[in-house]
C-alpha positions in Angstrom: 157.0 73.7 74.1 157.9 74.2 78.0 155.2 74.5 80.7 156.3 77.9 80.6 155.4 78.8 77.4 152.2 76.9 77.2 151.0 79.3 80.6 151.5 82.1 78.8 149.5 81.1 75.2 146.5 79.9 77.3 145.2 83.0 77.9 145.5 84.2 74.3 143.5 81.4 73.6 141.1 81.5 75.9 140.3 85.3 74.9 139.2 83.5 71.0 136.9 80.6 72.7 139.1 78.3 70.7 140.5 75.3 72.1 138.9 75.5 75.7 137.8 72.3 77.5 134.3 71.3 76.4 133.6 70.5 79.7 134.0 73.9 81.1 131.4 75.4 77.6 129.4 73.0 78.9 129.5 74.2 82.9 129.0 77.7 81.7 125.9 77.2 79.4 124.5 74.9 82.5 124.8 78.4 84.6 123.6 80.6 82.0 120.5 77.9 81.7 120.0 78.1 85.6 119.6 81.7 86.0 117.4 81.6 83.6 115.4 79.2 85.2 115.8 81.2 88.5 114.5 84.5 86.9 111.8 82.7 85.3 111.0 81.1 89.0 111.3 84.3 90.3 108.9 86.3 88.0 106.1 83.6 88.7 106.9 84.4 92.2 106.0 88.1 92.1 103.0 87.2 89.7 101.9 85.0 92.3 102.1 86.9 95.3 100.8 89.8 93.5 97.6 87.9 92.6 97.2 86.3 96.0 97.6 89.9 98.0 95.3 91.4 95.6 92.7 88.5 96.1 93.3 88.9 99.8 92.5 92.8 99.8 89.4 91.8 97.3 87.9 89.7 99.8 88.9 91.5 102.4 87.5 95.3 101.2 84.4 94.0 99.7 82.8 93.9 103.1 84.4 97.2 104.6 83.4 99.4 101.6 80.1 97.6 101.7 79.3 98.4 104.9 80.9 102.1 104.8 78.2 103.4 102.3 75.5 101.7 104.4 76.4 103.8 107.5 74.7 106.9 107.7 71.1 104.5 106.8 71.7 101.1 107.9 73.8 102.7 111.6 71.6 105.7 112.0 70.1 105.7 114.9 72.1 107.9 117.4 74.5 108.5 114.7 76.6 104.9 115.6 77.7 105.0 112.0 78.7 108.1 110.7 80.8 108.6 114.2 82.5 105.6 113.7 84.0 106.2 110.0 84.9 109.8 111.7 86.8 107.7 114.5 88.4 105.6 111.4 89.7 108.2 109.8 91.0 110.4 112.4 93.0 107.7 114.2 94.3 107.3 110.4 95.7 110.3 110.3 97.6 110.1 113.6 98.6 106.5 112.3 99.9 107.9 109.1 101.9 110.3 110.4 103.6 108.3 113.3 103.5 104.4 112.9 104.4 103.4 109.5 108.1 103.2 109.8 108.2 101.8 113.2 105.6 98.9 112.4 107.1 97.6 109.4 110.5 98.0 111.0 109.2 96.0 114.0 107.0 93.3 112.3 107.4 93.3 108.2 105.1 93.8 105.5 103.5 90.6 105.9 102.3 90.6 109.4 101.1 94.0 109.0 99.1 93.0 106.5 97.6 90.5 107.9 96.9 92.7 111.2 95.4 94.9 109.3 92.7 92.2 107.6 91.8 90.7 110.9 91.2 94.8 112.2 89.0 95.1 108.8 87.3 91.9 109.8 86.5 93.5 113.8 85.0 96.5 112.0 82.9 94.7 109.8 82.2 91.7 112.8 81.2 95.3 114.6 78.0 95.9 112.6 75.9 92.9 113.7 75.1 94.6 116.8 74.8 98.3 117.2 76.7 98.8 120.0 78.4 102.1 120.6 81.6 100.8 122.8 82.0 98.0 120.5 81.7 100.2 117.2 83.8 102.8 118.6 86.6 100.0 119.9 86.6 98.2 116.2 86.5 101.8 114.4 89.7 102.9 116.4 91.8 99.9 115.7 91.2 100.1 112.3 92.2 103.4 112.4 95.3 102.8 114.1 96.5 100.0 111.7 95.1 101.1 108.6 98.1 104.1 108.1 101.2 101.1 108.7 98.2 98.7 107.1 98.3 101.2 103.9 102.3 101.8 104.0 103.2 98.0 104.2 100.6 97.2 101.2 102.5 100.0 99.0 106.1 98.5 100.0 104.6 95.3 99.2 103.5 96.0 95.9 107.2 98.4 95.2 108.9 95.5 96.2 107.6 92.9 94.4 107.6 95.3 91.0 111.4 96.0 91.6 112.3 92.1 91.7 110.4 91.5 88.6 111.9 94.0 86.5 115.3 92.8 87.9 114.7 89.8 85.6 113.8 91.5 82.4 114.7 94.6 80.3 111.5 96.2 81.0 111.2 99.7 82.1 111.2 100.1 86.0 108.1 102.7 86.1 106.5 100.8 83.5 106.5 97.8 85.2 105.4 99.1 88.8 102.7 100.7 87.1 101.5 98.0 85.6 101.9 96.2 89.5 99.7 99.1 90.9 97.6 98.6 88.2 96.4 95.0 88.6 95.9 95.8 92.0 93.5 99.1 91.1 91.5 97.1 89.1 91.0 94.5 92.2 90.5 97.7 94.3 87.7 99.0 92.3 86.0 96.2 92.1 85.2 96.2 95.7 82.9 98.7 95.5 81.4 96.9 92.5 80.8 93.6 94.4 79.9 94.7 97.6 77.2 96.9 96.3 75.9 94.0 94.9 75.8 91.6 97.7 74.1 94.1 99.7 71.5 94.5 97.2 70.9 91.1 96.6 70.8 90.4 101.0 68.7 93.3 101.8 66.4 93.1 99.0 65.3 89.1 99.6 62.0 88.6 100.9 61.0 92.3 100.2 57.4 92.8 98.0 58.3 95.5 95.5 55.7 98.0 94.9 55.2 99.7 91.6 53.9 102.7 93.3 56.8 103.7 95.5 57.8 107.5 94.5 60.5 109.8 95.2 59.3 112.5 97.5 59.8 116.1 96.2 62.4 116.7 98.6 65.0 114.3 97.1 68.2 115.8 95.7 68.5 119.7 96.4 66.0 119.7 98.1 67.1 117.6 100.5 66.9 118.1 104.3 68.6 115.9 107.1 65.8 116.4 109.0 63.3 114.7 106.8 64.5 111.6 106.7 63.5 111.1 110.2 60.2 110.0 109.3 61.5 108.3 105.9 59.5 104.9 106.3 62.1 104.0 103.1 65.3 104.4 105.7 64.3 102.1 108.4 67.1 100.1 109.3 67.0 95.9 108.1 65.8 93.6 109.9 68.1 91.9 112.5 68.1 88.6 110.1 69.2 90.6 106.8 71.9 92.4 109.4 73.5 88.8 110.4 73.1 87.6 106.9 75.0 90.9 105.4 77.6 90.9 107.9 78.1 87.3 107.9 78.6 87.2 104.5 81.2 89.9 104.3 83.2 88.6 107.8 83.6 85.1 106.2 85.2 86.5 103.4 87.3 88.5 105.5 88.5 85.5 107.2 89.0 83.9 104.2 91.1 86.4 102.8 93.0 86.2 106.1 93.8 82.3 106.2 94.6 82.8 102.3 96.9 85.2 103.0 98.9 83.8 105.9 98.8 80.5 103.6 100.3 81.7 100.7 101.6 85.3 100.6 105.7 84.9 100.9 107.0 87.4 103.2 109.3 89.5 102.1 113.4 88.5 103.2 114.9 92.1 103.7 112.1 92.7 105.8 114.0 94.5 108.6 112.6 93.7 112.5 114.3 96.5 114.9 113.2 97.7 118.3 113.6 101.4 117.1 111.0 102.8 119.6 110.0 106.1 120.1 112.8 107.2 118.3 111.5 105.9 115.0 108.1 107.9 116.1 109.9 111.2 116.3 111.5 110.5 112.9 108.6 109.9 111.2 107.1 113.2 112.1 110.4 115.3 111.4 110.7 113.2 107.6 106.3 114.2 107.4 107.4 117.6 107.9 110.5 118.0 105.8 108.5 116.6 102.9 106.0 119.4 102.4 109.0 121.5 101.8 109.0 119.5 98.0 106.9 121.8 95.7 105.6 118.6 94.2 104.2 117.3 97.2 102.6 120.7 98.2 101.2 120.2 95.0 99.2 116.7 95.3 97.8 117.9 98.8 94.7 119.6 96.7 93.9 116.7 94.7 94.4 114.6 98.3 92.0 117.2 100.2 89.3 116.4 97.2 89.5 112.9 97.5 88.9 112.6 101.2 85.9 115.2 100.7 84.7 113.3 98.0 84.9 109.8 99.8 82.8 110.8 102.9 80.5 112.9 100.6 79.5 109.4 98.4 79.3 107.9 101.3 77.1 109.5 103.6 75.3 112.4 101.7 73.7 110.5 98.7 73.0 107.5 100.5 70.4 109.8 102.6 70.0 112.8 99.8 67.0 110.0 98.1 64.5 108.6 99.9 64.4 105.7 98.2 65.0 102.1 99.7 67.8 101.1 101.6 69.0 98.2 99.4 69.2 100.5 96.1 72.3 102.2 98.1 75.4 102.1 96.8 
């Protein structure tokens, strides 16, 4: 049989797997075998990171949303406290609508996340003293990063969901729920946590008395005014404030050093000077959206849940005049 002939039966056999080199069966199970390995790698590598951020935002939040509910009793005098979660959330709103796209852009997901746990850390560093400039400085920096700080966070979390799944059959949604999912439950738990520490910090060293009573005034009957003689609101002392804060800014920092450790940043992570240009766009993409019927339609349920945060924060930590440490 000519050279000829044998070029053109090769492929013939090649279509049946029959007679090809064992060496080359061998090269292409090796391949098979390594993706395999490098999907596997790569799934560990978005469990990983997920647990680390999620740690990270743990330690990180435990302290905040500690010190949040504490505000209107622990910050009251002259109102230090409750201004400066309304100077949070309002420089949240303007950074929500017009730094997101240009921060990420500019630095990636993980620096911004990082930024924003050393801002979370200045807030919570801002309670030891009560110091209006200083409050009002720490409130509007975390307001500033915490819309890109939210933004980056969600990407984050998107991203690492969509590389998983890449690796498996699994149902996209599915899977990125069950990504937002872990990190809900680590979310939650802040509240759960901090509550606690505070308990435990501000209640040390204090006698209980069996006869303490709720006042008649407590629940509807509430009045602001009231509590201004409410022996049970005094603020704590400036040992238990050190302590408190302390506790929660050490864990902020820990959650910070963690994080730059051990979070991977993410590789398409895009770092343009877009500018002011990237500010305009932002606002004209926040406007176009609320032309989608669907997103017209999850501004109620996002109007009850910033009335509801403030309200569990502020109201029914004063509504009972009850000790400060049983807050939360």
């Amino acid at each position: 049989m000519t050279e000829m002939e044998r070029d053109r039966l090769l492929p013939d056999v090649a279509v049946n797997g029959s007679g090809q080199n064992p060496c080359i069966n061998e090269n292409d199970g090796h391949l098979r075998l390594t993706e395999q390995l490098n999907a596997r790698a790569l799934r560990k590598r978005c469990i990983w990171n997920m647990f680390i951020f999620s740690v990270c935002y743990f330690l990180t939040f435990t302290g905040f949303w500690a010190l949040s509910n504490l505000q209107s009793t622990m910050n009251a005098a002259g109102n230090i406290g409750d201004y400066s979660q309304a100077v949070i959330y309002v420089t949240s709103m303007f950074s929500s609508l017009f730094l997101p796209k240009m921060f990420i852009e500019k630095f990636g997901c993980k620096t911004l996340l990082a930024l924003g746990t050393l801002a979370c850390c200045f807030t919570i560093a801002s309670n030891m003293y009560l110091n209006w400039g200083l409050m009002m400085t720490a409130s509007a920096v975390a307001g500033l990063v915490n819309g890109p700080y939210i933004s980056a966070q969600t990407l984050y979390i998107d991203e690492l969901a969509t590389r998983f799944q890449s690796t498996i059959s699994g149902n996209l949604e599915f899977i990125m729920a069950a990504f937002f999912g872990v990190f809900m439950f680590f979310m939650e738990s802040t509240q759960v946590w901090g509550n606690l520490i505070s308990y435990f910090v501000l209640s040390s060293g204090n006698s209980s008395d069996g006869n303490a009573s709720v006042p008649s005034e407590c629940g509807i009957n509430f009045f602001p005014s009231n509590n201004e003689s409410n022996k049970n609101l005094d603020p704590p002392s400036e040992d238990k404030r050190l302590l408190l804060t302390g506790i929660f800014l050490a864990m902020g920092l820990l959650a910070f050093l963690i994080l730059l450790a051990l979070l991977e940043p993410l590789k398409n992570d895009v770092k343009a000077k877009s500018g002011c240009r990237s500010v305009g766009h932002q606002l004209i993409s926040s406007v176009r959206q609320l032309q989608n019927p669907q997103q017209l339609l999850l501004i109620p349920l996002t109007l009850y849940i910033g009335l509801e945060g403030p309200f569990y924060a502020f109201d029914i930590t004063q509504v009972c005049h009850f000790f400060l440490e049983f807050f939360g």
